[in-house]
FIVOMAR-145019 format. One record per residue (C-alpha): residue number from 1; residue in three letters; x, y, z. Coordinates in Angstrom, 3 decimals, always signed. Layout:
N
<nr->NUM	rest->ALA	xx->X	yy->Y	zz->Z> .
...
***
This chain:
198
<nr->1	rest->UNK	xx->-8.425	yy->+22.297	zz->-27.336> .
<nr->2	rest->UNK	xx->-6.104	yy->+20.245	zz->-28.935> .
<nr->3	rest->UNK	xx->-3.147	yy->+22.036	zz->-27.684> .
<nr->4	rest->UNK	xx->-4.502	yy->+21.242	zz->-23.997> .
<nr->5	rest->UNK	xx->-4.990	yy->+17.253	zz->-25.179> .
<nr->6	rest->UNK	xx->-1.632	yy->+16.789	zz->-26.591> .
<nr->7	rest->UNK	xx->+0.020	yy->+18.553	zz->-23.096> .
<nr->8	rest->UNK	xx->-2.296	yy->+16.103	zz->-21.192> .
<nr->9	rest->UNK	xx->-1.045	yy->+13.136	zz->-23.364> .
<nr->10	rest->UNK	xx->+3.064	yy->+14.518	zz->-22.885> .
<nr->11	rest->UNK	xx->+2.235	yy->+14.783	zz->-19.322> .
<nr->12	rest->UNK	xx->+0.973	yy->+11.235	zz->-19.145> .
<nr->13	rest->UNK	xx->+3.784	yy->+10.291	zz->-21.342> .
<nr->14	rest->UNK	xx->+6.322	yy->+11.893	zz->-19.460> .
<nr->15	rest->UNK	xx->+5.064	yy->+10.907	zz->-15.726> .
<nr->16	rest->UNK	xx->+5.304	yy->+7.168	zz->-17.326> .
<nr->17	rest->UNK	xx->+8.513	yy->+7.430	zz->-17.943> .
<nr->18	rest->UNK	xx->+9.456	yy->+8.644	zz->-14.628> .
<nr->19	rest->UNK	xx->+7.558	yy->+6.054	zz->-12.445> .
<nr->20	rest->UNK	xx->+9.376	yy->+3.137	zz->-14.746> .
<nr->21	rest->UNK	xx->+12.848	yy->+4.921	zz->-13.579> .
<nr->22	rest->UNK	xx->+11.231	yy->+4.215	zz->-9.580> .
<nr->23	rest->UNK	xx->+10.276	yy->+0.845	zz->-10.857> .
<nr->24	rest->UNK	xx->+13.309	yy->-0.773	zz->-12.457> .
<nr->25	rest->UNK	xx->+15.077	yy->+0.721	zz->-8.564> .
<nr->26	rest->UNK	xx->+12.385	yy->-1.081	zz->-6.733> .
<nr->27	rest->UNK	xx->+12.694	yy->-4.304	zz->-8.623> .
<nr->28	rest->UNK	xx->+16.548	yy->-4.451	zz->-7.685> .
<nr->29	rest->UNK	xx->+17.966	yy->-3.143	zz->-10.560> .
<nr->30	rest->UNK	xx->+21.228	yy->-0.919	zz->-10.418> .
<nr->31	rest->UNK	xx->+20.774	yy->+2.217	zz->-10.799> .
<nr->32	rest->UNK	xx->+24.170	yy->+2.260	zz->-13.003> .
<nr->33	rest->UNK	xx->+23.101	yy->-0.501	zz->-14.985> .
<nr->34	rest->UNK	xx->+19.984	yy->+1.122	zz->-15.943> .
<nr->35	rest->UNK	xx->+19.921	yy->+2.429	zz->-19.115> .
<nr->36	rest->UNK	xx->+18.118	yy->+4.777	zz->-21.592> .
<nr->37	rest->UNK	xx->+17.135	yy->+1.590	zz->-23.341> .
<nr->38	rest->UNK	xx->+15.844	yy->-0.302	zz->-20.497> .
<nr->39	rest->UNK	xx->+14.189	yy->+2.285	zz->-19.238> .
<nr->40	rest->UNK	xx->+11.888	yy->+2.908	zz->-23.106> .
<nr->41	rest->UNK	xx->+11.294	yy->-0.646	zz->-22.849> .
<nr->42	rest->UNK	xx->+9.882	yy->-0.367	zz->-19.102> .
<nr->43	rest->UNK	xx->+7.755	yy->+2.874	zz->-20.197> .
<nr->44	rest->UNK	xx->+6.720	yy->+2.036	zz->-23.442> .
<nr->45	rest->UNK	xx->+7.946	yy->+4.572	zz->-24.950> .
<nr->46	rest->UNK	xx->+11.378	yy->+5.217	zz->-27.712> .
<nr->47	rest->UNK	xx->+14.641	yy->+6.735	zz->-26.468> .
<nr->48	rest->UNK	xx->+14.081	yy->+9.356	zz->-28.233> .
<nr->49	rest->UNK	xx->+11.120	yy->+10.807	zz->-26.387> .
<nr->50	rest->UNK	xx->+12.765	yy->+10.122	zz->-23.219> .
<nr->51	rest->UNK	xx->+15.988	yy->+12.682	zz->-24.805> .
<nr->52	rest->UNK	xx->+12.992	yy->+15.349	zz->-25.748> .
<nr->53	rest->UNK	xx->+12.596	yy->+16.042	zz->-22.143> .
<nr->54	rest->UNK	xx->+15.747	yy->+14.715	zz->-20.349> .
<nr->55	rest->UNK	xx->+19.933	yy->+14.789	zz->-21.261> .
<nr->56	rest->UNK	xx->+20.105	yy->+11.661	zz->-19.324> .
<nr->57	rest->UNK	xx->+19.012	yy->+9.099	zz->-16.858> .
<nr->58	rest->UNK	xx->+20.367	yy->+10.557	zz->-13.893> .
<nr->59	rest->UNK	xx->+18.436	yy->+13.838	zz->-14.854> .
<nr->60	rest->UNK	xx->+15.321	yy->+11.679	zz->-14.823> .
<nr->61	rest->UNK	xx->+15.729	yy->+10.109	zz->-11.530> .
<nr->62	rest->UNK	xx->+16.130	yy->+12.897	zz->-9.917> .
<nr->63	rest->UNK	xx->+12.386	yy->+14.411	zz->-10.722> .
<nr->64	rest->UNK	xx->+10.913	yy->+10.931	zz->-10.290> .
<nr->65	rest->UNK	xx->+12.392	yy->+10.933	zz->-6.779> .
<nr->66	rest->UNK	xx->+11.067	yy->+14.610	zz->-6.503> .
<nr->67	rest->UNK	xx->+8.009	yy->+13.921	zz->-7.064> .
<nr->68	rest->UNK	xx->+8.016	yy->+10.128	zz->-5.032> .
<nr->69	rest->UNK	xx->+9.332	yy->+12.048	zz->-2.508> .
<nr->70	rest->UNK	xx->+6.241	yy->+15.042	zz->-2.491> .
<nr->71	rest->UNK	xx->+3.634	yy->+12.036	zz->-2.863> .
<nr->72	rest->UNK	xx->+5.259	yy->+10.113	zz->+0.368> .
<nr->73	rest->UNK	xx->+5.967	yy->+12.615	zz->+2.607> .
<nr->74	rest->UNK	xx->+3.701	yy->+15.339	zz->+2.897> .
<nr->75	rest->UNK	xx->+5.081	yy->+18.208	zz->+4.855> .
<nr->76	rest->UNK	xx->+3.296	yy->+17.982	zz->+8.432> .
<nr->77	rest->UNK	xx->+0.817	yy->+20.365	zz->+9.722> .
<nr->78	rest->UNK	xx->+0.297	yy->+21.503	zz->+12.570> .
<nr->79	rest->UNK	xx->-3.134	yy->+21.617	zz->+14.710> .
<nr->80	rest->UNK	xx->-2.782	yy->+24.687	zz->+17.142> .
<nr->81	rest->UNK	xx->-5.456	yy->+22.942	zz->+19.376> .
<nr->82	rest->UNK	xx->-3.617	yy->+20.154	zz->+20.229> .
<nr->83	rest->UNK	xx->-0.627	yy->+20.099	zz->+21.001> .
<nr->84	rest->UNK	xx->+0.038	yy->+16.500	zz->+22.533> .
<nr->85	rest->UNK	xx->-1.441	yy->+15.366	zz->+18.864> .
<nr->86	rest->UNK	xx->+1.158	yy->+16.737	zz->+17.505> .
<nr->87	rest->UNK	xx->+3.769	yy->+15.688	zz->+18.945> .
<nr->88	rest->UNK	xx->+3.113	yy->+11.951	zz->+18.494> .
<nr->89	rest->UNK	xx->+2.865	yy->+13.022	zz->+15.111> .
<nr->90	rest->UNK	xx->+6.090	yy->+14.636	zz->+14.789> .
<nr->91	rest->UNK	xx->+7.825	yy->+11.585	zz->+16.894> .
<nr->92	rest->UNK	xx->+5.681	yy->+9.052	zz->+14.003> .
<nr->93	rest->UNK	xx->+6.634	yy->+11.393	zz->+10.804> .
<nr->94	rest->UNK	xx->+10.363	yy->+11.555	zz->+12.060> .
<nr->95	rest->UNK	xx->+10.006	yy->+7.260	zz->+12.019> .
<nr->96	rest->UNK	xx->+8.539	yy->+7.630	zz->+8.434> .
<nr->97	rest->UNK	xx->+11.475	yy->+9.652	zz->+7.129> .
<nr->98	rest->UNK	xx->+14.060	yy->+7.682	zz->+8.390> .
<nr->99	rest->UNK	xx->+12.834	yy->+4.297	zz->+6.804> .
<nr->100	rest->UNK	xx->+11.653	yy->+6.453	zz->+3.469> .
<nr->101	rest->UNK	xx->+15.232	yy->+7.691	zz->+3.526> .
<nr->102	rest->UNK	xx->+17.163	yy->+3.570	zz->+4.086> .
<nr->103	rest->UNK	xx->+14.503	yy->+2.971	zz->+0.779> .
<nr->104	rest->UNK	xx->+16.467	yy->+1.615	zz->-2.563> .
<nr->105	rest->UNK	xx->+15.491	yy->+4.824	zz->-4.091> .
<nr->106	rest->UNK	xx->+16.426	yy->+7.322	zz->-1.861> .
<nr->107	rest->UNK	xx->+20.002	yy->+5.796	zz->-1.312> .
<nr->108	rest->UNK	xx->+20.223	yy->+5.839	zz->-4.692> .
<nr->109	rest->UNK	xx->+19.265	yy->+9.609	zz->-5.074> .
<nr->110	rest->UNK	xx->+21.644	yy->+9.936	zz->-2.146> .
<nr->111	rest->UNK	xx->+24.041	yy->+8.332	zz->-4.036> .
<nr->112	rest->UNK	xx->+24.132	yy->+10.375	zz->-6.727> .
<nr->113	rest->UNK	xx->+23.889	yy->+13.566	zz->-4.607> .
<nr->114	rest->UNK	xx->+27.194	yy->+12.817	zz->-3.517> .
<nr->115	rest->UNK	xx->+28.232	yy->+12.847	zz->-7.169> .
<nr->116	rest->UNK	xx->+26.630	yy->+15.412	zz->-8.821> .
<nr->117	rest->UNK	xx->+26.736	yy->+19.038	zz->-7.084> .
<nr->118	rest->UNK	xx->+23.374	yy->+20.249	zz->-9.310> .
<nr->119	rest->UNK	xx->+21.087	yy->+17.114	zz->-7.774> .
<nr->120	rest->UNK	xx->+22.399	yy->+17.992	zz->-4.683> .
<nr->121	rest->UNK	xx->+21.562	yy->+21.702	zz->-4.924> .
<nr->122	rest->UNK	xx->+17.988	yy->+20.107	zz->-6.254> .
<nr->123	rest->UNK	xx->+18.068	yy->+17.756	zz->-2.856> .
<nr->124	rest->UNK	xx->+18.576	yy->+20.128	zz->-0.681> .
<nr->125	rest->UNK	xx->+16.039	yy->+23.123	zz->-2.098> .
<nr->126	rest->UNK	xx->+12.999	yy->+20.967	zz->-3.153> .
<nr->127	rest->UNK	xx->+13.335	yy->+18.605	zz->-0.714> .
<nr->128	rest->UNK	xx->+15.240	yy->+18.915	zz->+2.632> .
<nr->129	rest->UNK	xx->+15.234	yy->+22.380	zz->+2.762> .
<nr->130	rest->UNK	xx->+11.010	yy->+23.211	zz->+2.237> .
<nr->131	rest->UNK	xx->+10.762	yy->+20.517	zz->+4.692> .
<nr->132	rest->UNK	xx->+13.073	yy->+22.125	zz->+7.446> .
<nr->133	rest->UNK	xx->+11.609	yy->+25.413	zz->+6.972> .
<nr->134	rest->UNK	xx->+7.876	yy->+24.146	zz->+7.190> .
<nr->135	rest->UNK	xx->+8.833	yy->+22.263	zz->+10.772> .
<nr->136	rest->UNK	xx->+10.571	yy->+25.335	zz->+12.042> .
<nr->137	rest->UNK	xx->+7.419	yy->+27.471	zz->+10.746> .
<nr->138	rest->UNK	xx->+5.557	yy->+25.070	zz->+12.965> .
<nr->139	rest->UNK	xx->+7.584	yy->+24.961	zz->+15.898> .
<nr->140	rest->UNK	xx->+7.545	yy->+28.595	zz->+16.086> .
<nr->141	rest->UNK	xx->+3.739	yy->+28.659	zz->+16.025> .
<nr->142	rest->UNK	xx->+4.246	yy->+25.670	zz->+18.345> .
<nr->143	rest->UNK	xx->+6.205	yy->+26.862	zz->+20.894> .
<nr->144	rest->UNK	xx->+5.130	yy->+30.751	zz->+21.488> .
<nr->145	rest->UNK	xx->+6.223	yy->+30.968	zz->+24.860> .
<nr->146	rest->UNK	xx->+9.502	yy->+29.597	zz->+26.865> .
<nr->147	rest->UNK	xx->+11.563	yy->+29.319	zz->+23.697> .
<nr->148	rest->UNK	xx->+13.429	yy->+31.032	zz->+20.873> .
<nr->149	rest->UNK	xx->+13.752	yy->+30.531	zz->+17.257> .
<nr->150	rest->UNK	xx->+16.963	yy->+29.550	zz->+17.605> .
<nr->151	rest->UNK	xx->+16.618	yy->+26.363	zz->+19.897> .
<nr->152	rest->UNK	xx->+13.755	yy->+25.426	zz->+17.389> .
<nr->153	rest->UNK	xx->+16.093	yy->+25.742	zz->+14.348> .
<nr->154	rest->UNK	xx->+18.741	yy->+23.695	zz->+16.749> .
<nr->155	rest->UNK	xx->+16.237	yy->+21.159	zz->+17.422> .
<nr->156	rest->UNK	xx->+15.694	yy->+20.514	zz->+13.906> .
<nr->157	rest->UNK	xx->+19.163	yy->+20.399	zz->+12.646> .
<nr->158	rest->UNK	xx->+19.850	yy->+18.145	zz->+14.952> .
<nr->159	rest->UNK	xx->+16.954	yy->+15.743	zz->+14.416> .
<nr->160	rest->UNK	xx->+17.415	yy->+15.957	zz->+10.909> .
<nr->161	rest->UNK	xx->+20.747	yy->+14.589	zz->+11.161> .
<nr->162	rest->UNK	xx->+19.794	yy->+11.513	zz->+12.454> .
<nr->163	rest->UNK	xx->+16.804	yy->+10.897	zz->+9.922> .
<nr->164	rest->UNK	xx->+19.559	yy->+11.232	zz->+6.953> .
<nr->165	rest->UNK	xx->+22.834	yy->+10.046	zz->+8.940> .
<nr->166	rest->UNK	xx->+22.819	yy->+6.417	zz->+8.581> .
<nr->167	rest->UNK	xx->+25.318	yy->+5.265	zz->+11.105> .
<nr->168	rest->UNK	xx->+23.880	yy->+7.863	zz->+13.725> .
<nr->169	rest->UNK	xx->+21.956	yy->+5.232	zz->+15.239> .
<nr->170	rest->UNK	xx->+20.841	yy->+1.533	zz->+14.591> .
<nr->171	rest->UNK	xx->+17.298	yy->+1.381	zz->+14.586> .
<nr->172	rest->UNK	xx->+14.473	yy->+3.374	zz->+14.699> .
<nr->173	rest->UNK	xx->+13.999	yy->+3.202	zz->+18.092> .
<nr->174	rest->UNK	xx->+17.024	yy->+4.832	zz->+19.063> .
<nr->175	rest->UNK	xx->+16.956	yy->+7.198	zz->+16.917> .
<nr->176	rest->UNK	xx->+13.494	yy->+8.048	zz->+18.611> .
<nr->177	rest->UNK	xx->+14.942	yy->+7.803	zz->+22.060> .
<nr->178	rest->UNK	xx->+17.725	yy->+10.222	zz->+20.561> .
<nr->179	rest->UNK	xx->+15.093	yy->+13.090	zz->+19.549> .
<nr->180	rest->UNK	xx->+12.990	yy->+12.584	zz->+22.486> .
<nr->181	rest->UNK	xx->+15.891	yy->+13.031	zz->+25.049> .
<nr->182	rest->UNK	xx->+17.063	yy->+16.290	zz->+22.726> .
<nr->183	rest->UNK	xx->+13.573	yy->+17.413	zz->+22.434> .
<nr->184	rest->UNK	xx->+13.345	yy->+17.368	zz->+26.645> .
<nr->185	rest->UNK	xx->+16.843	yy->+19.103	zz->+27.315> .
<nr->186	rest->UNK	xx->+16.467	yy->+21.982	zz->+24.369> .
<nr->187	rest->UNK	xx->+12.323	yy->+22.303	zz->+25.718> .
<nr->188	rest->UNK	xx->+12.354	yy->+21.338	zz->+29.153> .
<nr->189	rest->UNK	xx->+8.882	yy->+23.497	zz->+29.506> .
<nr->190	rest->UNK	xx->+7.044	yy->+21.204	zz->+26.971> .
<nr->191	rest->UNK	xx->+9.249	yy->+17.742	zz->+28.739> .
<nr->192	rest->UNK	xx->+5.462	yy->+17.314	zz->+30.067> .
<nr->193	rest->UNK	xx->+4.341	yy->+16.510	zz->+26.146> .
<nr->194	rest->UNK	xx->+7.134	yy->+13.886	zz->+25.731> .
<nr->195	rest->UNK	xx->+6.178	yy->+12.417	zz->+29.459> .
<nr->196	rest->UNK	xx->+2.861	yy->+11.644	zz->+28.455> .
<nr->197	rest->UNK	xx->+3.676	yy->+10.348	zz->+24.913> .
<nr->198	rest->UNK	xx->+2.848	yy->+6.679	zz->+25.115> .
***
């Protein structure tokens, strides 16, 4: 038993530690400012439980944004019974990783996935790529008939390019209008779901 308490008390501990990394971005500070220091002081906690688990602070941002990232945008599921649900809520989840993705913290984890090859190996397989291959799960069970996997995977690709390209478009909008015109020229069977969508 007291094994389980003192895991229960590291993971408290260590999740601490890794939302004051999300705070000190959100409050404005520079990410290459921040250091080890700053961030014990934030947590409450000494340096040298922060080097127990992690070799350094970019190592720590990258699991807080990990696990920001898991806790903001659940992967979407899909309701076989409606279909015209779903597709409003594919047009409003595309909105909600766009903005997520202009956030101080994601540019930031951007940012450093530009510098570091292993976070953006971690990027891309724990969060872009389990997101892409949930949607194209859907779409396949979406689309059964008029369609092959390979416009679906198309589709995609090319929507999410515009969620993380941030001089693709201007505003969310037209971004929108982008993946809706896209979504009626690859599926012009379903162009009757983006008709009706309000």
């Amino acid at each position: 038993m007291q094994i389980k308490r003192g895991r229960k008390r590291d993971d408290n501990v260590r999740l601490s530690i890794l939302a004051a990394m999300l705070e000190l971005v959100e409050e404005g500070n520079s990410f290459a400012r921040i250091s080890v220091e700053q961030l014990a002081r934030q947590a409450g906690v000494s340096k040298t439980t922060i080097y127990k688990w992690w070799p350094g602070k970019e190592d720590i941002f990258c699991e807080a944004f990990l696990l920001h990232a898991r806790e903001a945008l659940p992967v979407l599921e899909y309701d076989a019974g409606n279909q015209r649900d779903f597709y409003a809520q594919f047009i409003l989840r595309t909105i909600e990783m766009r903005k997520f993705h202009r956030t101080p913290v994601a540019r930031v984890m951007i940012g450093l996935a530009l510098e570091h090859p292993e976070i953006a190996n971690q990027l891309f397989e724990k969060h872009q790529q389990p997101r892409f291959l949930a949607m194209q799960k859907v779409f396949t069970r979406w689309f059964t008939d008029h369609t092959t996997e390979e416009d679906a995977a198309f589709f995609l690709k090319m929507s999410f390019s515009l969620i993380y390209n941030f001089s693709a478009a201007n505003s969310d909008e037209e971004v929108v209008t982008l993946i809706r015109r896209l979504f009626r020229t690859i599926f012009p069977h379903y162009a009757e779901l983006d008709l009706n969508y309000p």
